[in-house]
Backbone as a chain_set.jsonl record, in Angstrom:
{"seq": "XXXXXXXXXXXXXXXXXXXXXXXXXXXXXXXXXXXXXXXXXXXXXXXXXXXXXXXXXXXXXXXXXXXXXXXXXXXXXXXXXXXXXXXXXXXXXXXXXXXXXXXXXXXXXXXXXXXXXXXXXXXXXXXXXXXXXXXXXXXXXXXXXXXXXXXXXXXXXXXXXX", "coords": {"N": [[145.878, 56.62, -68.466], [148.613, 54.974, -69.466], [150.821, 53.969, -72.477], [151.779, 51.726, -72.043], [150.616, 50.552, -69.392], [147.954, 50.072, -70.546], [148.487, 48.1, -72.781], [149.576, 46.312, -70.882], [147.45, 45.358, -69.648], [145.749, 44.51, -71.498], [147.135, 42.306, -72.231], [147.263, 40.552, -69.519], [144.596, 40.425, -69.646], [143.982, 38.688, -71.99], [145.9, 36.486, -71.037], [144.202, 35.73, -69.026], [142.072, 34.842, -70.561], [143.22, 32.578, -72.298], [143.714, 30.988, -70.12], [141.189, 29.735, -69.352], [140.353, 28.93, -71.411], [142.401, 27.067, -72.564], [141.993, 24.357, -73.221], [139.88, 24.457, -75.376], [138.578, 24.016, -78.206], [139.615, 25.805, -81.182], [137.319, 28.742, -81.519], [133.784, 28.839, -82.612], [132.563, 31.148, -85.567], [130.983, 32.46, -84.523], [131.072, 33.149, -82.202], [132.84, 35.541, -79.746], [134.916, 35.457, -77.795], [137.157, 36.494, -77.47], [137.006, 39.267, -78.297], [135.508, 40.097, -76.425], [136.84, 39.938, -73.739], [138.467, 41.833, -74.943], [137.023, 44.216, -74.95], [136.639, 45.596, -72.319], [139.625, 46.713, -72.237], [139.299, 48.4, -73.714], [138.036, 50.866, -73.445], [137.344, 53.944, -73.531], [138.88, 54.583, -75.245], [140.27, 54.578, -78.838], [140.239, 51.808, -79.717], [141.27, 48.717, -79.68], [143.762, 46.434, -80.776], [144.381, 43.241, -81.894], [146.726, 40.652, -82.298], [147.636, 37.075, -82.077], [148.892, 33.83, -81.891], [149.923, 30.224, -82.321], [152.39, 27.877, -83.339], [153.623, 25.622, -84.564], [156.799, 25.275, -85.713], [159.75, 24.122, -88.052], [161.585, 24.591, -86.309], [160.637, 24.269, -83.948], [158.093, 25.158, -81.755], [156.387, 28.172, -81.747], [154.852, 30.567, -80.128], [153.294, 33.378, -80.296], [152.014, 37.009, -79.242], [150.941, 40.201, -79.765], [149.654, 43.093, -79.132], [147.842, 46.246, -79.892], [147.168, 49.683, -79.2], [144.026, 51.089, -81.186], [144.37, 53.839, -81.686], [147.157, 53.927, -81.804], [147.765, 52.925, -84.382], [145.848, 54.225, -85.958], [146.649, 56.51, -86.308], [149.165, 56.462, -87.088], [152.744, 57.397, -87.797], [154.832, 57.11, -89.55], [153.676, 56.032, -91.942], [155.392, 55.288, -94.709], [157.375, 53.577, -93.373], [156.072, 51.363, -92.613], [154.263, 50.748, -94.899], [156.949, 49.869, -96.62], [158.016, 47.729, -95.313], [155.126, 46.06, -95.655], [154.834, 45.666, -98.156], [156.987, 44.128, -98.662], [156.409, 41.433, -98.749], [154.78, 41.441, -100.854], [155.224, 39.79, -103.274], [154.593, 36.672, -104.648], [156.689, 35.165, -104.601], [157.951, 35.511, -102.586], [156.427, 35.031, -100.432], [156.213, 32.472, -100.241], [158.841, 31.764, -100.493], [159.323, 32.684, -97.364], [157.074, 31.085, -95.923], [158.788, 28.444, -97.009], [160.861, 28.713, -95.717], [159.968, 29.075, -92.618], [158.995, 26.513, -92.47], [160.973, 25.087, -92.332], [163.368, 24.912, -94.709], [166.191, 26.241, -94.912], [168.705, 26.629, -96.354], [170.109, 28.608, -98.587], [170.591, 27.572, -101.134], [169.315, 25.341, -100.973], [166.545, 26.541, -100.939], [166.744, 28.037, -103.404], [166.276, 25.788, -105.174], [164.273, 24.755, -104.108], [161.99, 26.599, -104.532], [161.865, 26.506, -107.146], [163.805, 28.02, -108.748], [166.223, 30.187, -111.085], [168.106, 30.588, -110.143], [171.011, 31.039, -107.104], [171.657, 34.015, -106.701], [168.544, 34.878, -107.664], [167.289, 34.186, -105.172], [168.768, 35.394, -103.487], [168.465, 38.173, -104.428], [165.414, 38.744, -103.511], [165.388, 37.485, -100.396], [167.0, 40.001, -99.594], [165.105, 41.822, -99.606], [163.549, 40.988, -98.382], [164.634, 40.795, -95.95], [165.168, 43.71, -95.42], [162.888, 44.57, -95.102], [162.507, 43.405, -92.656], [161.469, 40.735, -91.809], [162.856, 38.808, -92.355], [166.343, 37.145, -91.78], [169.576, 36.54, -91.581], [171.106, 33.967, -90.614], [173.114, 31.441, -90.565], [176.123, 31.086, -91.96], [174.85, 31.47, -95.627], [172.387, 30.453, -94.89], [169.304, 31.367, -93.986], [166.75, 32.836, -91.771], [163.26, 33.024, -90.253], [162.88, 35.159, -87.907], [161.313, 34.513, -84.909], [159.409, 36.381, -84.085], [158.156, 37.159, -85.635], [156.906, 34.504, -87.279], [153.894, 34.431, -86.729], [152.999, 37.119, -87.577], [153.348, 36.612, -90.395], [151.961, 34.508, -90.938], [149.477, 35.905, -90.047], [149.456, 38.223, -92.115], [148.883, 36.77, -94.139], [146.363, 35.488, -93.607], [144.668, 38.095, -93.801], [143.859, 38.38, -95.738], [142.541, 36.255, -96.853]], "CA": [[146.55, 55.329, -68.521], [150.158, 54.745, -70.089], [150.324, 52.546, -73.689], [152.336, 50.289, -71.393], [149.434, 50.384, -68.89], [146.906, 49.846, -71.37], [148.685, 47.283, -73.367], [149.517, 45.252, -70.036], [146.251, 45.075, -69.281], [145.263, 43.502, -73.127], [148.188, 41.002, -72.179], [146.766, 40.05, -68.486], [143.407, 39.88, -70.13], [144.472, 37.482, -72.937], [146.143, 35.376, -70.457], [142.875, 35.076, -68.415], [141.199, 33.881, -71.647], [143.732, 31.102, -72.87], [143.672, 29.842, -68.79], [139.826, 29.632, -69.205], [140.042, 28.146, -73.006], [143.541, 26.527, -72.956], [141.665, 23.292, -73.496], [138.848, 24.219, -75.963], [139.073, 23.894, -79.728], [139.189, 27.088, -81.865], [135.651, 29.354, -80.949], [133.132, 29.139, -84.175], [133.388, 32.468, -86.273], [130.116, 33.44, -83.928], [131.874, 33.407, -80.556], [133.463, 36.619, -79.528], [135.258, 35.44, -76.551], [138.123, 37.168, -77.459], [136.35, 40.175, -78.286], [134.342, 40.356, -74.92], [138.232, 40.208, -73.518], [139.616, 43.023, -75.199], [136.13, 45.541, -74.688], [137.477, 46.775, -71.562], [140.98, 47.731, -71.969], [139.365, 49.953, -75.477], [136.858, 51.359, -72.785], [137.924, 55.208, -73.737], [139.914, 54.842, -76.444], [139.739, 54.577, -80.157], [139.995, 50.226, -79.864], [142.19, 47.685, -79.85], [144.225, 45.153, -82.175], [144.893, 42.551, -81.387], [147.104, 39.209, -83.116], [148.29, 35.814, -81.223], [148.696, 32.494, -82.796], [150.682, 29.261, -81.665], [152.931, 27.914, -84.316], [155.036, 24.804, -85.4], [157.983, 25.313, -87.045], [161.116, 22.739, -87.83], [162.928, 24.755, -85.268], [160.143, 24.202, -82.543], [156.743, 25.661, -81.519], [156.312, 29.648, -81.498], [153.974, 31.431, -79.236], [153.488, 35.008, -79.973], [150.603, 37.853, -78.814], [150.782, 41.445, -79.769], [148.789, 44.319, -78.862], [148.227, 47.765, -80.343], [145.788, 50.429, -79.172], [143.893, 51.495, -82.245], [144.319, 55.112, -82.172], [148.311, 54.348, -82.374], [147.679, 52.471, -85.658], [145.184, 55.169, -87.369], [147.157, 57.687, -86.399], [150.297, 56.202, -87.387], [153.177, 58.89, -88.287], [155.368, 56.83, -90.59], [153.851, 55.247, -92.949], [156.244, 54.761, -95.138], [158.104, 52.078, -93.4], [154.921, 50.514, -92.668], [154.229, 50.066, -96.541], [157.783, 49.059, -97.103], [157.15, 46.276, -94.59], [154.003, 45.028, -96.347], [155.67, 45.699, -99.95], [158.412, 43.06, -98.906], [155.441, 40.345, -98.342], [153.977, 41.515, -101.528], [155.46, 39.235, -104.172], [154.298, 35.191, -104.11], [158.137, 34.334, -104.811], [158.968, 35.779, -101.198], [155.908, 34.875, -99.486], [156.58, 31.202, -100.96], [160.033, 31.774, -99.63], [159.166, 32.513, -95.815], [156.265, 29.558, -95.876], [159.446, 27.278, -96.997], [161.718, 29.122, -94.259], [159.54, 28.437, -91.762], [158.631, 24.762, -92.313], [162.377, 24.245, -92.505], [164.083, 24.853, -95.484], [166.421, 27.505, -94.59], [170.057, 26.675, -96.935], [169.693, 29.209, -99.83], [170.903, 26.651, -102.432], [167.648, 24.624, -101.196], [165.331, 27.355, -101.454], [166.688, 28.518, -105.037], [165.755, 24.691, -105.703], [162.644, 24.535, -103.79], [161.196, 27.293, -105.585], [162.455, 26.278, -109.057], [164.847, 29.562, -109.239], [167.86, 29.263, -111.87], [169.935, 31.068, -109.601], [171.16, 32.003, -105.932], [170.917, 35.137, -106.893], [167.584, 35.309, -107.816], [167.129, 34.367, -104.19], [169.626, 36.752, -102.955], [167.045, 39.045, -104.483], [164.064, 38.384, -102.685], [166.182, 37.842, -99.172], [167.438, 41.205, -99.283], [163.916, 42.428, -99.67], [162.654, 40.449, -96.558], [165.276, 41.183, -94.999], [165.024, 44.837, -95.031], [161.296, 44.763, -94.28], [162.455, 42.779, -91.066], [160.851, 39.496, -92.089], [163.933, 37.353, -92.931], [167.67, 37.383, -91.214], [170.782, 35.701, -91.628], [171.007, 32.893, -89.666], [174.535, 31.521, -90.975], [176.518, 31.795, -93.629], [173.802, 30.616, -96.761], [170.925, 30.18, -94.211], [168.358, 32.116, -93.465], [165.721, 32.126, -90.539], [162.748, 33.829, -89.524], [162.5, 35.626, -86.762], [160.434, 34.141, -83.931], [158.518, 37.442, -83.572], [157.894, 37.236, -86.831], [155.914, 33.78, -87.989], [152.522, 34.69, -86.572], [152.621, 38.452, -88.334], [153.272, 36.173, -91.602], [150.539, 34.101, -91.47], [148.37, 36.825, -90.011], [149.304, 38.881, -92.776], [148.497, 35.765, -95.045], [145.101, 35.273, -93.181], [143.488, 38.774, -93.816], [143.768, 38.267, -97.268], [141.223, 35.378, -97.458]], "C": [[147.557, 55.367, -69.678], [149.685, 53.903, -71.254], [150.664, 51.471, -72.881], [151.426, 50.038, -70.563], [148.39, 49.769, -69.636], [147.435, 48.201, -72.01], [148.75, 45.889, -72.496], [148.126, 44.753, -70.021], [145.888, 44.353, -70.469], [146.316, 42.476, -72.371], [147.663, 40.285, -70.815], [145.094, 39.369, -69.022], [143.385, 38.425, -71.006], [144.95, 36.656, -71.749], [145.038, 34.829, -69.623], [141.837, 34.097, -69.631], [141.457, 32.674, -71.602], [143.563, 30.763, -71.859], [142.228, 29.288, -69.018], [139.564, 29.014, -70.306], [140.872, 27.469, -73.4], [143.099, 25.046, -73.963], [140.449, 22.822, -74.715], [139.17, 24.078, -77.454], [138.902, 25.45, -80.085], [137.778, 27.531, -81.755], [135.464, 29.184, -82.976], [133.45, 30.808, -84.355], [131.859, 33.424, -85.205], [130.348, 33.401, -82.51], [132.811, 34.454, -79.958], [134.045, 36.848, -78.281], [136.879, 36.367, -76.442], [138.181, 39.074, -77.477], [135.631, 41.127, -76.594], [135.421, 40.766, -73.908], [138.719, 41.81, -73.532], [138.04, 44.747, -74.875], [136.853, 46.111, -73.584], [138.623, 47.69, -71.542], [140.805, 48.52, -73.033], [138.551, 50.699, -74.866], [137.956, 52.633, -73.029], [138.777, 55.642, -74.711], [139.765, 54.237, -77.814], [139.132, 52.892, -80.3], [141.051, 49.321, -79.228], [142.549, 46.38, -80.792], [144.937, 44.407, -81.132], [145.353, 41.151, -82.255], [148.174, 38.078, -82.42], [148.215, 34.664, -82.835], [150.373, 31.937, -82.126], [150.955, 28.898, -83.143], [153.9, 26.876, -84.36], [155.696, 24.421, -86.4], [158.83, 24.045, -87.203], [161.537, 23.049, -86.619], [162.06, 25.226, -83.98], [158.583, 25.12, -82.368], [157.264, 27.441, -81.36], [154.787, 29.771, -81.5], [153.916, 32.873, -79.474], [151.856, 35.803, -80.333], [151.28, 39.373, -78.689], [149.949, 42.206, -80.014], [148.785, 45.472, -79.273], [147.024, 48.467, -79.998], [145.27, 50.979, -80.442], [144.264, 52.886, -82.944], [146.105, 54.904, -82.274], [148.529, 53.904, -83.767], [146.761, 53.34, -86.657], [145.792, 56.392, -87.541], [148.79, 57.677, -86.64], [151.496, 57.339, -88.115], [154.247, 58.327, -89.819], [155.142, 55.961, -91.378], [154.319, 54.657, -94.284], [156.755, 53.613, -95.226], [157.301, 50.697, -93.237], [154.645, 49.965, -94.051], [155.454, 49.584, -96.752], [157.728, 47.366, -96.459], [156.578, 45.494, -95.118], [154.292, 44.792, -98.155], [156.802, 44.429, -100.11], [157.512, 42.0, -99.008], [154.428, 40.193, -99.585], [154.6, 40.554, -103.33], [155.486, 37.658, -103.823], [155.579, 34.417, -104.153], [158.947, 34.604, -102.611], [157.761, 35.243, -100.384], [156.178, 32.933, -99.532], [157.996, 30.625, -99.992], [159.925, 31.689, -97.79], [158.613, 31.464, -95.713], [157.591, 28.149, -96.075], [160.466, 27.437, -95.687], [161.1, 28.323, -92.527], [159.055, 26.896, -91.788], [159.84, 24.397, -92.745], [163.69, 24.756, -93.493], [164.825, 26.178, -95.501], [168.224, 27.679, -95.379], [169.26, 27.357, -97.997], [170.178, 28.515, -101.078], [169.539, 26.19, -102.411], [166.84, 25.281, -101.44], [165.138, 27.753, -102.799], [165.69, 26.895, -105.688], [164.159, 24.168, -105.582], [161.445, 25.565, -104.409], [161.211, 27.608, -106.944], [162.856, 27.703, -109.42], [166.142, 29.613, -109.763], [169.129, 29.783, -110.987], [169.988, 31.051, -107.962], [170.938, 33.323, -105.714], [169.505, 35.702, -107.043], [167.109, 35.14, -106.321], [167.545, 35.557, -103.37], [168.337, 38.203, -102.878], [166.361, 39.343, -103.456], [164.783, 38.544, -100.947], [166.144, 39.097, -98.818], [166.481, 42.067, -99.211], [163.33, 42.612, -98.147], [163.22, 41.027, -95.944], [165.316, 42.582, -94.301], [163.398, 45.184, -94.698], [161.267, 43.881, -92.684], [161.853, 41.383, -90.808], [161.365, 38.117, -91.732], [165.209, 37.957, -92.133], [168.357, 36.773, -91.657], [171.171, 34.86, -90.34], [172.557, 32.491, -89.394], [175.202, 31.144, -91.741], [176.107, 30.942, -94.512], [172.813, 29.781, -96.231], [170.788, 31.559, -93.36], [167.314, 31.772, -92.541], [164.771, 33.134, -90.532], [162.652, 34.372, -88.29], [161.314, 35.052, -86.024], [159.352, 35.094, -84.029], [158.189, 37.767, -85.128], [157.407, 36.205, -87.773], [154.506, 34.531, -87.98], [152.761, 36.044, -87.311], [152.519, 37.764, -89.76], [152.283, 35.957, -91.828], [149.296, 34.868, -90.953], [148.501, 37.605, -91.432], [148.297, 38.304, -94.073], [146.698, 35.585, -94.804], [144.102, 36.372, -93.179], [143.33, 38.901, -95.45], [142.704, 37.395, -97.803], [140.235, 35.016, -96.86]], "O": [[147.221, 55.804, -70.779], [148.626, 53.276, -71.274], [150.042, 50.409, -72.906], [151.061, 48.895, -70.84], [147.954, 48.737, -69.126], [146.778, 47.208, -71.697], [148.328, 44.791, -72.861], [147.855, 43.636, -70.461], [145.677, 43.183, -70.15], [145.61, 41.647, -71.797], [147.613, 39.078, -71.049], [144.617, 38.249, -68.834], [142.863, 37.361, -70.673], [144.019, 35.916, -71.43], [144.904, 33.612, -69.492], [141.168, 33.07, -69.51], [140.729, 31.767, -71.199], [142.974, 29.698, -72.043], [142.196, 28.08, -68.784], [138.473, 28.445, -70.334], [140.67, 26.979, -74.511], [143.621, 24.711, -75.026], [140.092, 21.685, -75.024], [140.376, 24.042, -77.697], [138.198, 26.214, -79.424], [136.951, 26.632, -81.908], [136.194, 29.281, -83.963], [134.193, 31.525, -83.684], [131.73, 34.648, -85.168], [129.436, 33.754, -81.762], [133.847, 33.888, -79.611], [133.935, 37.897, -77.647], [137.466, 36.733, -75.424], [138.97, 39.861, -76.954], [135.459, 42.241, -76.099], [135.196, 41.754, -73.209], [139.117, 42.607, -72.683], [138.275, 45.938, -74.674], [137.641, 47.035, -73.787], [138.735, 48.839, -71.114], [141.696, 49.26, -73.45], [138.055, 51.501, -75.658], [139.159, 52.487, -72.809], [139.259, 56.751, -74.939], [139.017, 53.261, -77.855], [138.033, 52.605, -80.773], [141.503, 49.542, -78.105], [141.786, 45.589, -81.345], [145.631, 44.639, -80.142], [144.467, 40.553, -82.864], [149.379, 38.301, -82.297], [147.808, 34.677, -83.997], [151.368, 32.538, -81.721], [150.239, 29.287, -84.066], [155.072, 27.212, -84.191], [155.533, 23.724, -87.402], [158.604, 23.037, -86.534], [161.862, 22.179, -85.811], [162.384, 26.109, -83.187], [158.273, 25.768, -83.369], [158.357, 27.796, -80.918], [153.895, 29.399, -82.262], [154.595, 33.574, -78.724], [150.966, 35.506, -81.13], [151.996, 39.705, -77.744], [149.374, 42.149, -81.101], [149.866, 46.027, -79.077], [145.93, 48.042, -80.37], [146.21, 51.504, -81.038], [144.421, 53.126, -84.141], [146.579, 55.84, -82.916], [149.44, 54.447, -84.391], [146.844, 53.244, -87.881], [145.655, 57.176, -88.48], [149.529, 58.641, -86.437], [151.065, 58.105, -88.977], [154.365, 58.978, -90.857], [155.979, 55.117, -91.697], [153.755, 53.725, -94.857], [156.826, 52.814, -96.16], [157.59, 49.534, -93.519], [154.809, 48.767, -94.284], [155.283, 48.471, -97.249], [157.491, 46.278, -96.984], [156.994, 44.346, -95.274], [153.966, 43.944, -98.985], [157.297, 43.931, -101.121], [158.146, 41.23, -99.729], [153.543, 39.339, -99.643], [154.174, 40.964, -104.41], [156.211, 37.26, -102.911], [155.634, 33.233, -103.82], [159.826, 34.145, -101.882], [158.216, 34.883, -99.298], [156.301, 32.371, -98.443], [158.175, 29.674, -99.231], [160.389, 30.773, -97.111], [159.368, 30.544, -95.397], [157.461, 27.082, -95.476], [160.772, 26.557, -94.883], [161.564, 27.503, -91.734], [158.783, 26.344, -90.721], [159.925, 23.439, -93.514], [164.819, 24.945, -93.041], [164.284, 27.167, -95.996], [168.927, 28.639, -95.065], [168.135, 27.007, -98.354], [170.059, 29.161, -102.12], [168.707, 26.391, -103.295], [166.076, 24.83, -102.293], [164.063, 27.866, -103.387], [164.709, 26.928, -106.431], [163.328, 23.608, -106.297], [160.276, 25.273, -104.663], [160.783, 28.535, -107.632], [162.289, 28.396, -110.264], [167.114, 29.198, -109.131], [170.347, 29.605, -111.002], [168.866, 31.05, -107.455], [170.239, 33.797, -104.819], [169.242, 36.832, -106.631], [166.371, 36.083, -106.036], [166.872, 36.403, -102.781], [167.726, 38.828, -102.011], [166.695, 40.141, -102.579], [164.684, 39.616, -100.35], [165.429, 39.474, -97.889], [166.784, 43.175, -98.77], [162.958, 43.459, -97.334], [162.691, 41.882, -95.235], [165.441, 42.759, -93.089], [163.008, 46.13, -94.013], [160.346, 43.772, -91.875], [161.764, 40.948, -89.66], [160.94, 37.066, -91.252], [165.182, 39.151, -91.832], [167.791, 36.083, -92.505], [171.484, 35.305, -89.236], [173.212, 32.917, -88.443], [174.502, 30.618, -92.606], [176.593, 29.812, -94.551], [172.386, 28.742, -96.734], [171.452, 32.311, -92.647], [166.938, 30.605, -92.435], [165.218, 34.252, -90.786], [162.117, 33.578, -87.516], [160.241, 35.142, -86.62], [158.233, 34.581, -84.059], [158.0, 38.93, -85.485], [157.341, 36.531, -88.958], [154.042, 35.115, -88.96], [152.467, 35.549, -88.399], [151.627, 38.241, -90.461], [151.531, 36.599, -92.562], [148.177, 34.545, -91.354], [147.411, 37.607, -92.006], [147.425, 38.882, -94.722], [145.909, 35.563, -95.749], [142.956, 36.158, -92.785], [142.561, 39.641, -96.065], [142.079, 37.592, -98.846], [139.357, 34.382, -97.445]]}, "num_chains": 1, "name": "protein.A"}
């Protein structure tokens, strides 16, 4: 079976879940309905990852569900860009920054202000960080946006931390 094979199948599965739970509240932390889901399509293979989450922003609800078989994540070849990635997410002035991005505040005058920063520049900074870890974009000219495909990895990233 193909990754794209494999991965469909995690994505058909997941959608059988949410049809079957669209309506329920979040499962307690001892409910493994998501779990019980993803056993088959890891039947033969190292596992599966898996990270969804629904999401409202200023600029509208985001939906996003991605899949990874485990053995392409332990056996990963460049990690490098992988740590630069999580290195851009690793200072509370930028994670501060996306959290205000996404709930709106996306003119870089307001953000220098919203995060009590004496300068644009010191934003500039930070931006150019995200930005090259793929986080943050240029929206238009002295706004910034997140990427759609890119809230839920935030606050997942945010959420294995505590």
């Amino acid at each position: 079976m193909t990754y794209e094979e494999r991965l469909a199948a995690v994505e058909r599965r997941l959608d059988e879940l949410e049809a079957g739970h669209a309506a329920s509240p979040a499962p307690s932390s001892g409910d493994f309905w998501v779990l019980d889901g993803l056993r088959p399509a890891a039947e033969g293979n190292e596992g599966v990852v898996l990270w969804a989450g629904t999401v409202r922003t200023a600029d509208g609800p985001v939906d996003w569900q991605m899949g990874r078989m485990a053995d392409e994540l332990l056996h990963a070849d460049d990690l490098d860009a992988v740590a630069d990635r999580l290195a851009a997410l690793g200072h509370p002035v930028r994670l501060a920054l996306l959290l205000a991005v996404i709930q709106g505040t996306t003119k870089v005058t307001d953000l220098a202000e919203h995060l009590q920063l004496a300068s644009t520049g010191q934003v500039y900074h930070h931006i150019k960080a995200l930005s090259a870890g793929g986080w943050l974009r240029q929206a238009t000219r002295g706004h910034v946006a997140v990427p759609p495909e890119r809230v839920v990895p935030v606050l997942v990233a945010m959420g294995v931390t505590t």
